[in-house]
C-alpha positions as a Markdown table, in Angstrom:
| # | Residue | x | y | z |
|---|---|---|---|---|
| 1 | Unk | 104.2 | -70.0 | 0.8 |
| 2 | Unk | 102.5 | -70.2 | -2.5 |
| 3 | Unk | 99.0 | -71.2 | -0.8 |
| 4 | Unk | 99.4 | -67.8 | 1.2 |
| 5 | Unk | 100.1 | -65.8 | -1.7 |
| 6 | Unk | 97.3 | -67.6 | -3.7 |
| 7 | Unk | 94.7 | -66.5 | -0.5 |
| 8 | Unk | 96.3 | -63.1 | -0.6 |
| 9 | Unk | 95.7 | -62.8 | -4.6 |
| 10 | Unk | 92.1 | -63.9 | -3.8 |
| 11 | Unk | 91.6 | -61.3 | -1.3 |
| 12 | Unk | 92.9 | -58.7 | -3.2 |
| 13 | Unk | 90.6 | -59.9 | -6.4 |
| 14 | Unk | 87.5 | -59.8 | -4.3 |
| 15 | Unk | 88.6 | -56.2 | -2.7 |
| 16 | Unk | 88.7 | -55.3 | -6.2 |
| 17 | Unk | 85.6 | -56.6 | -8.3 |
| 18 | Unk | 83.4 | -55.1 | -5.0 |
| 19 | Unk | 84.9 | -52.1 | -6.0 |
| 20 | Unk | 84.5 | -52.6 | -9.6 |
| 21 | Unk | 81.0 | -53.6 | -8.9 |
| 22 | Unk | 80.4 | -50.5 | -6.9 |
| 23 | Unk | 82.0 | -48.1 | -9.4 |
| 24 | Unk | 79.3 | -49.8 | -12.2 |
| 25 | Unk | 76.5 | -49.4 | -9.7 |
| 26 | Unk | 77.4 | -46.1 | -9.5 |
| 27 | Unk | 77.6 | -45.1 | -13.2 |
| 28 | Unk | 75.1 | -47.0 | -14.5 |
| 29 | Unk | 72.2 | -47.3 | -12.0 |
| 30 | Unk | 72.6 | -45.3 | -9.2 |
| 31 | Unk | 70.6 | -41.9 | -10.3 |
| 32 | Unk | 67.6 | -44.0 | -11.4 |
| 33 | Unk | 67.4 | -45.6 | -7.9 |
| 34 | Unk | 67.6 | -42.3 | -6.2 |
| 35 | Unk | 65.1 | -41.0 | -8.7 |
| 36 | Unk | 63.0 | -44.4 | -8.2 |
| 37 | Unk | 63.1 | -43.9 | -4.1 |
| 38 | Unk | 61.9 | -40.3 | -4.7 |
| 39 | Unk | 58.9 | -40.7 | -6.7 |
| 40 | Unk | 58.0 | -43.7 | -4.3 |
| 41 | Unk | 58.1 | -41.3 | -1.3 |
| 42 | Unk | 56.2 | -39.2 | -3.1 |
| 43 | Unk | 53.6 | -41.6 | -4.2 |
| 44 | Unk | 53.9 | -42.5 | 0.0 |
| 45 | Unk | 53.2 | -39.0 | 0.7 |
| 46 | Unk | 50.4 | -38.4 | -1.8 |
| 47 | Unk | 48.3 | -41.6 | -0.6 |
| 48 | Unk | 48.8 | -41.0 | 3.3 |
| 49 | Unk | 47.1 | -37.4 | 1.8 |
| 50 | Unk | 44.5 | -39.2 | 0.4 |
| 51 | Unk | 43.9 | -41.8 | 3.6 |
| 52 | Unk | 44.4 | -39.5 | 6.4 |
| 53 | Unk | 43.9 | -35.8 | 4.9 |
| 54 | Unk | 41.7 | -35.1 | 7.8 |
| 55 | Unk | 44.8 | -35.1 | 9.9 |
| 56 | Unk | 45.9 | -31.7 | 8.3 |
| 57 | Unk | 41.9 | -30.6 | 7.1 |
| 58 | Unk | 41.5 | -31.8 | 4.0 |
| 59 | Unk | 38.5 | -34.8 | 4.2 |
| 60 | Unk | 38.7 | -36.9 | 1.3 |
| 61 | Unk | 37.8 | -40.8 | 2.4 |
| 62 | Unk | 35.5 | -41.6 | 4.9 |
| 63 | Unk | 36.7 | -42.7 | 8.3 |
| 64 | Unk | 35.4 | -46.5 | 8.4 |
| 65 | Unk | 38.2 | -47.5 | 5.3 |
| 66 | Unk | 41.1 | -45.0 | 7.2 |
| 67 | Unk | 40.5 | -46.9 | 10.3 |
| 68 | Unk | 40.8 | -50.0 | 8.6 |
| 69 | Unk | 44.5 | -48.5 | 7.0 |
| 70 | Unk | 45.7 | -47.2 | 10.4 |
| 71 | Unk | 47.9 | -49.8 | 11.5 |
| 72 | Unk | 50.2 | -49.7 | 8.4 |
| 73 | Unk | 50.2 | -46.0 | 8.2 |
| 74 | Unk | 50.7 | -45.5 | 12.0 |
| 75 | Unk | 54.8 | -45.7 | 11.7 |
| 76 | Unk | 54.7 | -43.1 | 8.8 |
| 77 | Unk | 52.4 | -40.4 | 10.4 |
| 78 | Unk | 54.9 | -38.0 | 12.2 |
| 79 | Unk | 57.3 | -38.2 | 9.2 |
| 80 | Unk | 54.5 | -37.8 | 6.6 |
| 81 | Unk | 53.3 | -34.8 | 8.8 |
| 82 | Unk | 56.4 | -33.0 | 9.6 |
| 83 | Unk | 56.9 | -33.0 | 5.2 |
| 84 | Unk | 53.1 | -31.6 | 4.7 |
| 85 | Unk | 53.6 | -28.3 | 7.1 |
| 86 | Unk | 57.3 | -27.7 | 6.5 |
| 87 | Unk | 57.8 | -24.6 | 4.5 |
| 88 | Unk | 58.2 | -25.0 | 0.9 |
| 89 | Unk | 60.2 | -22.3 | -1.0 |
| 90 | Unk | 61.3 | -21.8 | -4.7 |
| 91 | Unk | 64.6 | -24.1 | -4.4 |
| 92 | Unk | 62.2 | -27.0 | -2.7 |
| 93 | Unk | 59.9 | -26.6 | -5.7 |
| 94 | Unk | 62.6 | -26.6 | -8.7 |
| 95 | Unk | 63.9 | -30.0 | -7.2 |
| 96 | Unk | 66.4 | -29.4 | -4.6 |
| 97 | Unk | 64.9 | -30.2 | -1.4 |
């Protein structure tokens, strides 16, 4: 009896320091790692420009080196060019889009 309550106490600690944990995350470090994953899909977005501008008009690097990058770009293309011609409008530009 007391080795089933002492698994059921241990259960119920774990259930609660993953929530604690959680709740921490959240206060603490969760706006800098959304703010973190959104300037690195910008920096994404602004070197796929760079690399494979041509793709939209705008020739910036010669073809040889964007050949040589096309394997690792390849799964971001359609994503990256979906984001360049969507329409932008005033809420997109004061941050919330």
């Amino acid at each position: 009896m007391l080795r089933a309550w002492a698994i059921s106490f241990r259960k119920w600690l774990d259930g609660w320091r993953k929530w604690f944990r959680g709740f921490i995350y959240g206060l603490v470090l969760y706006d800098a790692v959304v703010m973190f994953r959104k300037q690195r899909g910008d920096l994404e977005h602004l070197f796929v420009l760079i690399v494979f501008g041509d793709i939209v008009g705008v020739p910036v690097i010669p073809p040889y080196y964007t050949l040589r990058l096309l394997p690792y770009i390849v799964p971001a293309i359609s994503n990256w060019k979906r984001r360049m011609l969507r329409e932008k409008d005033l809420t997109d530009l004061a941050g919330a889009g």
